[in-house]
N, C-alpha and C positions, 0 to 999 in steps of 0.2 A: 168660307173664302171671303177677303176682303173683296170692297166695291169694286177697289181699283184694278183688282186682278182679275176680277169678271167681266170689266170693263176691256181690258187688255185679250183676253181669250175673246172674246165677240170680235173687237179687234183684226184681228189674225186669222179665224174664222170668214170674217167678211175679204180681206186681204188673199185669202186661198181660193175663194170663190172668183174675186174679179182676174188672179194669175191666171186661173184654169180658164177661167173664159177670153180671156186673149191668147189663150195656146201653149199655155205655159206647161209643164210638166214636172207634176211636184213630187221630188227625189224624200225629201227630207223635212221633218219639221222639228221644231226646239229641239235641235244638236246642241247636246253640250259635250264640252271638253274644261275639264280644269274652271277658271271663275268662265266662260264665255257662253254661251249661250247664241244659235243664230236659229231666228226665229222660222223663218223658211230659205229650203235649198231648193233650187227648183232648174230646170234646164230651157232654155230660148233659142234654139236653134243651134248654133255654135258654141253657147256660156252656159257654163252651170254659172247660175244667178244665186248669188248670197243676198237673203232680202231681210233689212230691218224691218220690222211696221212699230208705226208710234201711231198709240192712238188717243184722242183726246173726248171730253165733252166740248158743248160753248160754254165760249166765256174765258177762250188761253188768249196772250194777250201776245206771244210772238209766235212765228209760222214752228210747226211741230218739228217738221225735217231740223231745224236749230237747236233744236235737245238733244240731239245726235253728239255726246261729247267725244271728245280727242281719244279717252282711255277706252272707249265704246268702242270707235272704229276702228281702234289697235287689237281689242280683243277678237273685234269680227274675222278681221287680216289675220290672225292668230288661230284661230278654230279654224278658216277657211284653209289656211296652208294645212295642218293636218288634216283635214279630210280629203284633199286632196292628193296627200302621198298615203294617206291611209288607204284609199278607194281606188288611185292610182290613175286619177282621170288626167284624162288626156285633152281637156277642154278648156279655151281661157276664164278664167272668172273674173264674174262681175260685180259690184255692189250696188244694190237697188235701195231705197226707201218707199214704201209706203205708207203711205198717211191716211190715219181714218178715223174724219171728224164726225160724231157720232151727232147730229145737229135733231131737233125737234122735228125740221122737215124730213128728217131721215138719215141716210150717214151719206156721208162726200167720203171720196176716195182717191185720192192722188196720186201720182207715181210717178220717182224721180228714178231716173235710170241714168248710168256709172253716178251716181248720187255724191260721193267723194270729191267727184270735177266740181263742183256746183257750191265748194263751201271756201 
């Protein structure tokens, strides 16, 4: 497996770790449908939460959540409507990003919630 996809899985991994220790309740992970792919589904009380995670080393030179491109969040909104009449929930959704900058001192972990408002 490439660096970067090891990199990515640790990622996501550490990303599941910090949801579940805020309370989070993880439904789903790497759903795909068709091109889309959403990395965690998780539920927050009221929202099933659609969560990006981007994860970096040091040394990126703009804020992570910013690689979030336009065709990206189309496909998130895309996989999320069908799971949603797929699974038939009855809950609003929301779309999160986390970020996990994987630093020498250890890894930082951000998180942007309705993430979409925010660009």
């Amino acid at each position: 497996m490439a660096i970067h996809n090891d990199l990515g899985k640790a990622g996501e991994l550490l990303a599941k770790e910090y949801l579940v220790a805020k309370g989070y309740k993880i439904v789903e992970t790497n759903f795909r449908v068709k091109r889309a792919e959403i990395d965690i589904i998780a539920i927050d009380h009221l929202y099933l939460v659609v969560v990006e995670v981007k994860t970096r080393s040091e040394g990126y030179l703009i804020p992570i959540a910013q690689t979030v491109s336009d065709l990206k969040i189309h496909l998130l909104i895309r996989a999320a409507n069908y799971y949603v009449q797929r699974y038939q929930i009855q809950k609003e959704v929301r779309f999160d990003i986390v970020t996990v900058s994987i630093l020498n001192s250890g890894p930082k972990i951000e998180h942007l919630i309705d993430a979409f408002y925010h660009f």
